[in-house]
KEDRENKOL-283891 format. One line per 3 residues: their letters; for each residue x, y, z of C-alpha. Coordinates in Angstrom, 2 decimals, decimal comma. Example, Ala and Ser with C-alpha at 12.3 -4.5 7.8 and 13.67 -1.06 7.14 Angstrom:
! KEDRENKOL-283891
AS = 12,30:-4,50:7,80 ~ 13,67:-1,06:7,14
! end
This chain:
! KEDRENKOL-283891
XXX = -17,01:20,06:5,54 ~ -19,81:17,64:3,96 ~ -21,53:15,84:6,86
XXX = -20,92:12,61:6,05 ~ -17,91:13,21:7,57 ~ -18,53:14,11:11,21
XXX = -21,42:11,79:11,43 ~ -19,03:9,01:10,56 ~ -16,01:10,18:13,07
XXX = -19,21:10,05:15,50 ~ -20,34:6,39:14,25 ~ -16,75:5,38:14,86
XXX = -16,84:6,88:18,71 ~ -19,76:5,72:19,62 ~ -18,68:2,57:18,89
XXX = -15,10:3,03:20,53 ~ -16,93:4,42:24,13 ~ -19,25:1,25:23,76
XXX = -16,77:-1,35:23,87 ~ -14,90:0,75:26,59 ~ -17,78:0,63:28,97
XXX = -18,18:-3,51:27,92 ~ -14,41:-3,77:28,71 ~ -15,04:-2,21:32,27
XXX = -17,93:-3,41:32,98 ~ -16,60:-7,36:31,83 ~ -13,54:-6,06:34,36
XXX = -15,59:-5,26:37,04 ~ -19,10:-6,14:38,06 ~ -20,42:-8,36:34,51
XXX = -19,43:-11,63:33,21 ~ -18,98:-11,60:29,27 ~ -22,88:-12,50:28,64
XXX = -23,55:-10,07:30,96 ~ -21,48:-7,16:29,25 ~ -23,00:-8,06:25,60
XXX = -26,81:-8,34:27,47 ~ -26,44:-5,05:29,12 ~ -26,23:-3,77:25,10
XXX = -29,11:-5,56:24,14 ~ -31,41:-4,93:26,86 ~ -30,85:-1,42:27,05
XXX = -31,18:-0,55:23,71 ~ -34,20:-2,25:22,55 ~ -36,88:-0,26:24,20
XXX = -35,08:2,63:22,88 ~ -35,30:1,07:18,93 ~ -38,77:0,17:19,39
XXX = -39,82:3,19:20,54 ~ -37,91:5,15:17,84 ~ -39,68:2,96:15,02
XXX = -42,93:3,46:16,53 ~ -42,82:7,17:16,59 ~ -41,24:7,27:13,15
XXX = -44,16:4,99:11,59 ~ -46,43:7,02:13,67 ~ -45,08:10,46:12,53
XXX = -44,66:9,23:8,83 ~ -47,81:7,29:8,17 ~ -46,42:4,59:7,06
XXX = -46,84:0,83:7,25 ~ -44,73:-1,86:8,30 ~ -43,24:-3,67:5,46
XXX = -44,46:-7,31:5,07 ~ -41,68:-9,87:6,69 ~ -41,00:-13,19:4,61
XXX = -39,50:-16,37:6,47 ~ -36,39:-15,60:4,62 ~ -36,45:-12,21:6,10
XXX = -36,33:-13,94:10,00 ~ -33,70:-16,83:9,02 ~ -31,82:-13,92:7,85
XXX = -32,15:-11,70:10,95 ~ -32,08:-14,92:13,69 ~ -28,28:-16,00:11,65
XXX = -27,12:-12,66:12,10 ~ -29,02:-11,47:15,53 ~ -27,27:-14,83:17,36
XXX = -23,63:-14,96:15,82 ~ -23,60:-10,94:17,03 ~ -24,43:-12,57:20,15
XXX = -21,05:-14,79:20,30 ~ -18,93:-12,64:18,47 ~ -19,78:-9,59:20,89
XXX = -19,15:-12,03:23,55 ~ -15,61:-13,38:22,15 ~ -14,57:-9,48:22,11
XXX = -15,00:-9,08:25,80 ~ -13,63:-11,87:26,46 ~ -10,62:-10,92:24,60
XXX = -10,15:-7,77:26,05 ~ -9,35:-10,23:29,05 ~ -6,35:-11,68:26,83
XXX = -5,05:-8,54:25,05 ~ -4,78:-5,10:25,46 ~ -8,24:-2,88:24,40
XXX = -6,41:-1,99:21,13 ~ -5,17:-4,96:19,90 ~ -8,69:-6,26:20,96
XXX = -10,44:-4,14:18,74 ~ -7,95:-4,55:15,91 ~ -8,70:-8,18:15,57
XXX = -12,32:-7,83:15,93 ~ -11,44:-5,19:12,57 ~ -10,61:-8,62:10,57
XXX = -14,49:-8,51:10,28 ~ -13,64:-6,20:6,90 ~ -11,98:-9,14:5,18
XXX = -13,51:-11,73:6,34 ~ -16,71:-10,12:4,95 ~ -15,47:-10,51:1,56
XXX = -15,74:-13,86:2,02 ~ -18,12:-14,61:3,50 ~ -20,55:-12,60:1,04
XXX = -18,89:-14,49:-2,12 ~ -20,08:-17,61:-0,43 ~ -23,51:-16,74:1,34
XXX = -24,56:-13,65:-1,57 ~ -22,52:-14,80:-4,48 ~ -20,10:-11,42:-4,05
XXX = -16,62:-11,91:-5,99 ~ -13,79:-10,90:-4,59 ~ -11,18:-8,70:-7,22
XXX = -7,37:-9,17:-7,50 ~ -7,12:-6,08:-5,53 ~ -9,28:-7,33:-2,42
XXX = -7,36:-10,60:-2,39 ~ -4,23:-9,05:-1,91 ~ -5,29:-6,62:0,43
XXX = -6,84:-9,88:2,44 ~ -3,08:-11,17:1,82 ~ -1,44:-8,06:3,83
XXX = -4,39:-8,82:6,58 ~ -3,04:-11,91:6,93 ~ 0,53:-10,84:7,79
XXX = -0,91:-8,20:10,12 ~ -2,39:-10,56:11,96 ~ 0,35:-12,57:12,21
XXX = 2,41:-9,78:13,65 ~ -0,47:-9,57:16,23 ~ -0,55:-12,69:17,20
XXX = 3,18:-13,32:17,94 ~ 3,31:-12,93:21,57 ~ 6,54:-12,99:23,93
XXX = 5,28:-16,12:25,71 ~ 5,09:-18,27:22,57 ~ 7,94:-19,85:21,57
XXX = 8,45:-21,68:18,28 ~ 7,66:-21,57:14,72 ~ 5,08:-18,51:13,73
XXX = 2,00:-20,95:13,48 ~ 2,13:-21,46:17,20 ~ 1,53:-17,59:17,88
XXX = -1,99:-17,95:15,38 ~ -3,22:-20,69:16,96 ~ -2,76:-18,91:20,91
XXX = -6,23:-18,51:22,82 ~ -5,78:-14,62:22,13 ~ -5,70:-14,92:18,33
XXX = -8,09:-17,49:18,02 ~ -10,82:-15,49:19,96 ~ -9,78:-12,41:17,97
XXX = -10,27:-14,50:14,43 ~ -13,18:-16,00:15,67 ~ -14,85:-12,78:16,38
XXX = -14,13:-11,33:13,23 ~ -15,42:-14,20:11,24 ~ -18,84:-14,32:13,33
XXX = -19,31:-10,24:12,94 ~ -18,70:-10,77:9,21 ~ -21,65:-13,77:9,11
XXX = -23,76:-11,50:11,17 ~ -23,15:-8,55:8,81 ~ -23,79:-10,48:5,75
XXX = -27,09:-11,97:7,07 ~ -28,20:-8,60:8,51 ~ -27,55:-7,34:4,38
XXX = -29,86:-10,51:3,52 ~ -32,51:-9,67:5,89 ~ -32,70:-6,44:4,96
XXX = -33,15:-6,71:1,13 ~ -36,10:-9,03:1,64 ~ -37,67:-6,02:2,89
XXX = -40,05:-4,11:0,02 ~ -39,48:-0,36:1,79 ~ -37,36:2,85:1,81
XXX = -33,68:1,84:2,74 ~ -33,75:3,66:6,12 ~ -36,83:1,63:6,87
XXX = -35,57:-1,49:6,19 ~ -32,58:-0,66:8,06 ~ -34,92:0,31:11,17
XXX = -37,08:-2,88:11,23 ~ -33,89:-4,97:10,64 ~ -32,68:-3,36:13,54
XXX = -35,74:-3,32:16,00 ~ -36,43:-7,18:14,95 ~ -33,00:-8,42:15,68
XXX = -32,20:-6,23:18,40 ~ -35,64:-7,54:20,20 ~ -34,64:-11,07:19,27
XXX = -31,28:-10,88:20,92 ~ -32,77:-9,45:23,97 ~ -35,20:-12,23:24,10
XXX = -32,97:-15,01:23,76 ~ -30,57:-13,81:25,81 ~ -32,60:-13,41:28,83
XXX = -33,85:-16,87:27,97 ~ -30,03:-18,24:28,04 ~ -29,04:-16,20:31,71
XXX = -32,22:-17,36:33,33 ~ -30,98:-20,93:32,30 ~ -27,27:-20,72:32,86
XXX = -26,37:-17,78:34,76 ~ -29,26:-15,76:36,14 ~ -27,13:-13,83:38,73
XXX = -25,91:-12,01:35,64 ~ -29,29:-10,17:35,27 ~ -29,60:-8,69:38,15
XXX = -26,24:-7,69:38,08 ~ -26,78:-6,20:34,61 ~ -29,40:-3,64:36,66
XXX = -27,09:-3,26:39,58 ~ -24,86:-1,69:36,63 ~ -27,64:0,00:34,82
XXX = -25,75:3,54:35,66 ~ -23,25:2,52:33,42 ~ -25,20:-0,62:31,08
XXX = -27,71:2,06:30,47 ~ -24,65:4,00:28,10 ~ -23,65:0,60:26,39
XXX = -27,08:0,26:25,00 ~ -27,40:3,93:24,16 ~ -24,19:4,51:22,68
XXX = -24,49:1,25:20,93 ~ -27,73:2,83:19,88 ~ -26,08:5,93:18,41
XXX = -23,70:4,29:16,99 ~ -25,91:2,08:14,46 ~ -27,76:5,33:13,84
XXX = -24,92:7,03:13,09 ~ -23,74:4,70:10,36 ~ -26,69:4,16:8,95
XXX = -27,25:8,06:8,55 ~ -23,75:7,93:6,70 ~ -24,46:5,85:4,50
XXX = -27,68:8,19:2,94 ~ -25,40:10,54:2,54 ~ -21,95:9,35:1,11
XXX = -20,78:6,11:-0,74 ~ -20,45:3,27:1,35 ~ -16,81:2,83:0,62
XXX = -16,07:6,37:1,99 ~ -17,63:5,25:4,91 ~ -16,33:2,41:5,62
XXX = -13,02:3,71:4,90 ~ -13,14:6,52:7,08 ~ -14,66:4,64:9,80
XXX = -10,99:3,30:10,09 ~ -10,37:6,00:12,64 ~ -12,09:4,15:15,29
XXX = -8,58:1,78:15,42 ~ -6,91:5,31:16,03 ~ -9,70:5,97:18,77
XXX = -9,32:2,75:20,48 ~ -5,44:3,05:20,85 ~ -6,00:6,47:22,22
XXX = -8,25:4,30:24,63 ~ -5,54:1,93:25,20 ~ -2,70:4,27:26,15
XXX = -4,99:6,77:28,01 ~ -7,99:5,52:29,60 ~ -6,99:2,22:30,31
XXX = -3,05:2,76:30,78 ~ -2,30:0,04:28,91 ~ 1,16:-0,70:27,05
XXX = 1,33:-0,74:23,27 ~ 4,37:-2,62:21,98 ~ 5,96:-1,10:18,62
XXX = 5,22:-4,75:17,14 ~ 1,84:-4,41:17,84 ~ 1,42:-0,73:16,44
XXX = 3,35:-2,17:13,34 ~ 0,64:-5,01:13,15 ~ -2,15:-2,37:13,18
XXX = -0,80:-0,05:10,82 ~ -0,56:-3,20:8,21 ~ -3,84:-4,11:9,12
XXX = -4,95:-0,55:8,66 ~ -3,55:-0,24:4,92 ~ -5,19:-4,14:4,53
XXX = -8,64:-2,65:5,44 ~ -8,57:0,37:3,50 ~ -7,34:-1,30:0,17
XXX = -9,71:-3,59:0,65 ~ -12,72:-0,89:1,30 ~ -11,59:0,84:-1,79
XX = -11,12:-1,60:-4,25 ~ -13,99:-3,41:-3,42
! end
C-alpha cells in the first residue's frame, strides 16, 4: 500500500474526531465561539513551536511576507473563523452527519469561488457535477417540518447555516492558496508559515472578540482544556496530515479519497452520538458523494 493512502484515511479522522469533540463540547460546557477558540488556542503554540524547531533544525530562513501575503491569510484566517462557527452551530440543527455533509459543499463551492478570486475555469464536467450537488442538497434540506414547495426546505435555518458554511470554508481555502503562493520557499514551508501566521492570527482576534462579547467563554475554554486540548491537537494533525499527502500523491487523489471522512462521520452519527439517519438523508449524501468526487476528478 503507497502511503499516501493511510496518511490521507488519517487526515480524514483527524478531522472527523475534531468536529466530534466541537460537537460535545458546543453540547455541553462551550458556546459556538467557544468550541471554534478552544481549536485555535490550543493549537497555535503547538504550530509555532513546530516551525521553530523545523527552521532551527533545517537552517533555513523565513521567507519574506508581502502585504498581499497578510490580506490573503487575514480573508481566509477570519471567514474559517465564522464558517467553523456556523458548523457547530449546525450540529445544534441537524444530526452530526448531515452536519458535516453540508459543510462538504465547500468542494463545489471552491470551484467557484477560485474562477472568481484566482481566475480558475470551471469544465463541463465540474459544472455538472456542481449540478448533482445541487439536488443533493436539496434532498438534505427537505425536512418533515417544512411544508410547501421545495424552495421552502433550502431556505430553513438548517440549510442556510450548512450553505453558508460551505461557501465561507471555500473563501477561506482559496485565500489560504493565495497566501501561500506569495510565499518564495519550498511548498511544505509555505504551507507551515501559512499555517503558523493564520493560526496565530485567529487566536489573537478571537481572544480579542470573547474578552469584548463573551469573556466567560475563556475561562470556560480552560475549564475544558482536558478535552479543548484534543480539538487543537487533532485539528493539528489533521492539517499535517493533508499537507503530508499532498507531497506524496496528486492532489485529486487526495481530495478524492478524503471523501471517506462523510463515511467516518455517519459512523459518528449512528454510533457515538446515537443519532437517527433517515434513508432520505443517506440518499442525499450518497448524491452528494458522487457530486464531490466527479467534481475532484474532473477538475
Amino acid at each position: 500500500m503507497e502511503l499516501w493512502i493511510p496518511v490521507t484515511v488519517a487526515a480524514a479522522t483527524f478531522q472527523t474526531l475534531r468536529f466530534m469533540l466541537q460537537k460535545t463540547l458546543s453540547a455541553t460546557r462551550l458556546s459556538a465561539a467557544g468550541a471554534t477558540f478552544a481549536r485555535f488556542v490550543y493549537s497555535a503554540p503547538v504550530i509555532l513551536a513546530i516551525l521553530a524547531i523545523w527552521l532551527k533544525l533545517t537552517g533555513t530562513e523565513l521567507p519574506a511576507v508581502t502585504p498581499l501575503f497578510w490580506t490573503y491569510a487575514a480573508v481566509g484566517g477570519l471567514t474559517q473563523i465564522l464558517a467553523t462557527v456556523l458548523v457547530v452551530l449546525l450540529f445544534k440543527q441537524r444530526n452530526f452527519a448531515v452536519g458535516i455533509t453540508f459543510k462538504k459543499t465547500e468542494v463545489m463551492q471552491t470551484a467557484l469561488v477560485g474562477a472568481i478570486v484566482l481566475g480558475e475555469g470551471i469544465s463541463l464536467g465540474g459544472f455538472l457535477a456542481i449540478l448533482v450537488g445541487l439536488a443533493a442538497v436539496l434532498v438534505l434540506s427537505k425536512t418533515p417540518d417544512v411544508a410547501g414547495p421545495w424552495w421552502r426546505a433550502l431556505v430553513t435555518p438548517a440549510s442556510l447555516t450548512g450553505l453558508a458554511s460551505g461557501a465561507l470554508f471555500a473563501v477561506s481555502g482559496v485565500t489560504y492558496r493565495g497566501a501561500s503562493l506569495q510565499l518564495d520557499a519550498e511548498a511544505p514551508l509555505r504551507a507551515g508559515v501559512t499555517l503558523a501566521a493564520v493560526v496565530t492570527m485567529q487566536t489573537l482576534a478571537m481572544t480579542i472578540w470573547l474578552l469584548w462579547r463573551d469573556p466567560g467563554q475563556i475561562r470556560a475554554v480552560w475549564v475544558a482544556r482536558c478535552t479543548a486540548v484534543w480539538v487543537g491537537l487533532t485539528s493539528l494533525a489533521g492539517s499535517f496530515c493533508w499537507f503530508l499527502a499532498f507531497t506524496l500523491q496528486n492532489a485529486a487523489y487526495v481530495n478524492a479519497l478524503g471523501q471517506v471522512e462523510m463515511v467516518l462521520s455517519l459512523l459518528a452519527s449512528v454510533l457515538f452520538f446515537r443519532e437517527t439517519i433517515h434513508r432520505r438523508e443517506m440518499l442525499g449524501m450518497a448524491l452528494l458523494g458522487v457530486s464531490l468526487l466527479t467534481l475532484i476528478l474532473v477538475i
